[in-house]
C-alpha positions in Angstrom: -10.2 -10.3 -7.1 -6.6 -11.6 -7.3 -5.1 -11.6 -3.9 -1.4 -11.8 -2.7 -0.8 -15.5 -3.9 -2.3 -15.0 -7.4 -0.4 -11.8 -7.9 3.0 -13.4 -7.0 2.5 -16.3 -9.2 2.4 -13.5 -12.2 4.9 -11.6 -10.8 7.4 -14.7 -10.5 6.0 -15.2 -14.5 6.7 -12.2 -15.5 10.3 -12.1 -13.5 11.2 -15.1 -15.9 9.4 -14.1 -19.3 10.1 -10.5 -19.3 12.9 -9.1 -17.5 16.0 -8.0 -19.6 13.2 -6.7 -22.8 12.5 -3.8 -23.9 9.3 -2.1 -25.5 9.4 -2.0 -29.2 5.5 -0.7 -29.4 2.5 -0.6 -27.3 -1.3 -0.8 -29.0 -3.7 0.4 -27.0 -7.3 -0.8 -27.5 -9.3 0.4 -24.5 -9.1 4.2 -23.1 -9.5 2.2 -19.6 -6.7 0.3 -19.7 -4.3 3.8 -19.5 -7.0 5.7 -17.9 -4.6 6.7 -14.7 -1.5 8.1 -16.2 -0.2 11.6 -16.9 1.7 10.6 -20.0 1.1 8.8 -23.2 2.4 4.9 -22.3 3.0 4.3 -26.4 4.9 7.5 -26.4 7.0 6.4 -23.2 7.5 2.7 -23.3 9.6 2.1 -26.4 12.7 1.9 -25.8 12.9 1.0 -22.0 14.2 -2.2 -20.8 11.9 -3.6 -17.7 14.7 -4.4 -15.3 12.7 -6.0 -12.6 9.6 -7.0 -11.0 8.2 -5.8 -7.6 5.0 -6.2 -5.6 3.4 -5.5 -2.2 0.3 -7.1 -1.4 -1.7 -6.9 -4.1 -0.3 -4.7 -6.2 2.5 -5.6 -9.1 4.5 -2.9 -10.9 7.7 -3.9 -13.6 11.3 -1.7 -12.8 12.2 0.0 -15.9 15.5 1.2 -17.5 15.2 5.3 -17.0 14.3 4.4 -12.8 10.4 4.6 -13.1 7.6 1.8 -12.8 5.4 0.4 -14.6 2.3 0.0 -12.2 -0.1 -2.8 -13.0 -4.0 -3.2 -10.9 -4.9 -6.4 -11.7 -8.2 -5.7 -9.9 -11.0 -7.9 -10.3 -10.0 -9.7 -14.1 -6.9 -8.5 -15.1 -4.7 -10.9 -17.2 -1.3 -10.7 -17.8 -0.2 -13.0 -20.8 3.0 -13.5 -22.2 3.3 -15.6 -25.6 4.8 -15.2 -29.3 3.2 -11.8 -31.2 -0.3 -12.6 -32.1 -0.6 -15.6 -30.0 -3.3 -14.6 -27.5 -6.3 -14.2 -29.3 -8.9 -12.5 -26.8 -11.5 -9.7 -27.1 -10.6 -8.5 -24.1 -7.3 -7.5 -24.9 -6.8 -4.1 -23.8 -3.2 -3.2 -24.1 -0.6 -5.5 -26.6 3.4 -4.7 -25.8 5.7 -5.8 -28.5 9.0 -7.0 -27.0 11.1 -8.7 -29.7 10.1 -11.8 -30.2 7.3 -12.1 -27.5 4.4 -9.9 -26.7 3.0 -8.9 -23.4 -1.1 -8.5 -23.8 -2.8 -7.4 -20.8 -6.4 -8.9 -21.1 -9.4 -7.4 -18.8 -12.8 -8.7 -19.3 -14.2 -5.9 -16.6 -12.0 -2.9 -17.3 -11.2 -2.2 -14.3 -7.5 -3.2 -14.1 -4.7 -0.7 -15.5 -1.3 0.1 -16.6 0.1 3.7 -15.3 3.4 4.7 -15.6 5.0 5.9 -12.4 7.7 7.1 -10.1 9.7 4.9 -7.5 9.9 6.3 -4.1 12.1 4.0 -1.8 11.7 0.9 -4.0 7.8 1.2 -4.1 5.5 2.5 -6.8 4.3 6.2 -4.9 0.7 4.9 -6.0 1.2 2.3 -4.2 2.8 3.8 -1.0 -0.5 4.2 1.7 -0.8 0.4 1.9 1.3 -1.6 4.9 3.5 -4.1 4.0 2.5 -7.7 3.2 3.5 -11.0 5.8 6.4 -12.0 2.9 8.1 -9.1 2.9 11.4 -8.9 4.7 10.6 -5.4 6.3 7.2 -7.2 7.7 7.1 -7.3 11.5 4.3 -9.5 13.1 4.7 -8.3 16.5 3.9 -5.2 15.9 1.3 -5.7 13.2 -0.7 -8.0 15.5 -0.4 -4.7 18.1 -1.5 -2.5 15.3 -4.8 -5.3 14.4 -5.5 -5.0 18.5 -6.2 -0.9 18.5 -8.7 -1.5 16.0 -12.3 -2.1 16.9 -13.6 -3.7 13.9 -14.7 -7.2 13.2 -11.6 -9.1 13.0 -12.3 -10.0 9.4 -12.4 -6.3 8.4 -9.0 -5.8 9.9 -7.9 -8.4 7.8 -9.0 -6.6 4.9 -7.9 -2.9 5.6 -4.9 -3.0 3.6 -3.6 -0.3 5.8 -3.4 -2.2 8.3 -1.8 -5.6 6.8 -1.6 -5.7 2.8 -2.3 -8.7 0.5 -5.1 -10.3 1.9 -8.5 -10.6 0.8 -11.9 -12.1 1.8 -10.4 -16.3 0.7 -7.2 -16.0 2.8 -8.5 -14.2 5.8 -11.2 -16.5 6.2 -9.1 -19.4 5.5 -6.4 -17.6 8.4 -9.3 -17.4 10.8 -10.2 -21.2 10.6 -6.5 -22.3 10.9 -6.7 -19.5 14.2 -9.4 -20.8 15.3 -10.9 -17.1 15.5 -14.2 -15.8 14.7 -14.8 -13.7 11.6 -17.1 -11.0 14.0 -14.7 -11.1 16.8 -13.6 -7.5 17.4 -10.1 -7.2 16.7 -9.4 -4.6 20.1 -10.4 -8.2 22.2 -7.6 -10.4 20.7 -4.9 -11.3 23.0 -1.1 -10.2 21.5 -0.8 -14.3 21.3 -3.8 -14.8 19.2 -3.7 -12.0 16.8 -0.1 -13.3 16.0 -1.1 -17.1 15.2 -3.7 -15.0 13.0 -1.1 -13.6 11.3 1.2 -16.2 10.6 -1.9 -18.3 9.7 -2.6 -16.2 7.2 0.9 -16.4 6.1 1.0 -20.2 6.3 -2.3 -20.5 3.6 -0.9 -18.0 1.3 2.8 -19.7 0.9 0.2 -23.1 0.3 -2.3 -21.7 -1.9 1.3 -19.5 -3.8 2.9 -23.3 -4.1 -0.2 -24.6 -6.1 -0.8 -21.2 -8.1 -3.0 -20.0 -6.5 -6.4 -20.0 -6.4 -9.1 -20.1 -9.6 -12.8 -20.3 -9.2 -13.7 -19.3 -13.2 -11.2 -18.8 -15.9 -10.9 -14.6 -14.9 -7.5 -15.3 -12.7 -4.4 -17.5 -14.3 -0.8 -17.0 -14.7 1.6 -15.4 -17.6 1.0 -18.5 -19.2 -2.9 -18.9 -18.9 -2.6 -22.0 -16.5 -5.2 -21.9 -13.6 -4.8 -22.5 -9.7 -5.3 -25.1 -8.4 -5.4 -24.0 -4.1 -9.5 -24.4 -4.5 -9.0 -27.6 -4.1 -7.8 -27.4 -0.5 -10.1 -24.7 1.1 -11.3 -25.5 4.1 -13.7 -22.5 5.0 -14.0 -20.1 2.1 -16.8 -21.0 0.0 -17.7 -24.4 1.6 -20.9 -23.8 3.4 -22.6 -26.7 4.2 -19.7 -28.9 4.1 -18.3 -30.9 7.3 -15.2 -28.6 9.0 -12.1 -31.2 8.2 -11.2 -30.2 12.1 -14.6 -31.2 13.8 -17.3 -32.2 11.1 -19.9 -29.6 11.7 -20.9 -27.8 8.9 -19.3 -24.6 7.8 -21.4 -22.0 8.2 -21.6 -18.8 5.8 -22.5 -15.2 7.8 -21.6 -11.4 6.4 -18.9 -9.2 8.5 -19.5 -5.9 7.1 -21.4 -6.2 3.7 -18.7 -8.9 3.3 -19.1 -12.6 3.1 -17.1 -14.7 5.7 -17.5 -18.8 6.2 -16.7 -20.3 9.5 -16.9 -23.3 11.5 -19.7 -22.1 14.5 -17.7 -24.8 16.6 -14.0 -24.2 16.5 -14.0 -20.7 15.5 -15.4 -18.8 18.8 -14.7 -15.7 20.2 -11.5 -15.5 22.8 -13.8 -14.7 26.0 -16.2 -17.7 24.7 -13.9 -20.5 24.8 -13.7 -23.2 27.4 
């Protein structure tokens, strides 16, 4: 699933491609695709200008002209293309917006990714208004965060994920913000010292900014930007998805264990529970 990084790089896309158009017409091709919205999104889209973009964590939404949202859930393969009408050529397009002389095709192999039409409450999509704010936004406060992760008696690694707690982040960065730590994936989170579970968080900020400034991250061809370019941040893991491999910190081998029905990949020598460490 696109996390924070992917989702920025096609909101920055979309920032440059589409805002200041309007919706001539929208096709629908798959029920899915529209499955979340009270009204008829090729009855209420012509004729509004998108005016913006927004996102928090992992969810992306495009300002409109009459003051509502368009709400977009990438979820696990949910494209966002931008090209001239008839130009992407996919059979899992599910929703094709005409807007003058470029169209807007949101492709999703899985169906699971949508486009509702919304209300803004505050600035923020009110679907999207249970999750906490993300580390880049300017509301974000680490201090208190890092509190917030320290009442929690979870694994570490599932705090990182409850997007109530800390939004944006999913199974690559956390793990990739508990090697930079130093932390351990199964550490419980109420153990943490105030110190620790702020380098976490900035960590975690740290990898995303790097992973954002190379596009993000792409395993297979289900996540790439507006234009249908991949990322390129695999390249410069240094936990997720490398077990086996020597730790570019120590050498030992990265190690793979599950936190919660979750996969998590570690280093078992630098990444040690607080109480544990020399």
């Amino acid at each position: 699933m696109p996390e924070l990084p992917e989702v920025e790089v096609v909101r920055r896309g979309l920032n440059e491609h589409i805002v200041g158009r309007t919706f001539d017409s929208i096709e629908v091709a798959h029920p899915r695709a529209v499955r979340e919205n009270t009204v008829d999104l090729a009855t209420t889209l012509p004729g509004l200008r998108v005016t913006g973009t927004g996102r928090r964590g992992k969810y992306l939404w495009l300002t409109l002209s009459d003051g509502a949202c368009l709400l977009v859930h990438l979820r696990m393969s949910g494209q966002m293309l931008v090209g001239a009408p008839g130009s992407v050529d996919s059979p899992h397009a599910r929703i094709r917006a005409r807007m003058g002389d470029v169209e807007l095709v949101f492709v999703d192999q899985r169906t699971f990714g949508s486009w509702q039409y919304c209300e803004l409450v505050d600035g923020i999509p009110e679907r999207a208004s249970h999750i906490a704010m993300d580390p880049f936004e300017e509301g974000f406060d680490v201090d208190t965060t890092a509190e917030l992760m320290r009442h929690k008696r979870s694994a570490v690694k599932t705090v990182l994920l409850n997007q109530a707690v800390v939004s944006g982040i999913g199974s690559i960065y956390a793990d990739e913000a508990m090697w930079a730590a130093r932390v351990a994936p199964w550490q419980r989170a109420d153990t943490l010292s105030q110190e620790t579970a702020v380098e976490l968080l900035n960590a975690s900020r740290a990898v995303m900014e790097r992973a954002l400034a190379q596009g993000g991250t792409s395993f297979d061809s289900l996540y790439v930007n507006v234009n249908g370019a991949a990322g390129c941040f695999a390249r410069s893991l240094n936990a997720y998805g490398r077990a086996g491999q020597p730790c570019a910190r120590c050498g030992e081998a990265i190690a793979k264990t599950v936190v919660n029905q979750r996969s998590s990949y570690y280093c078992p020598t630098c990444q040690v529970p607080e109480q544990n460490r020399e």
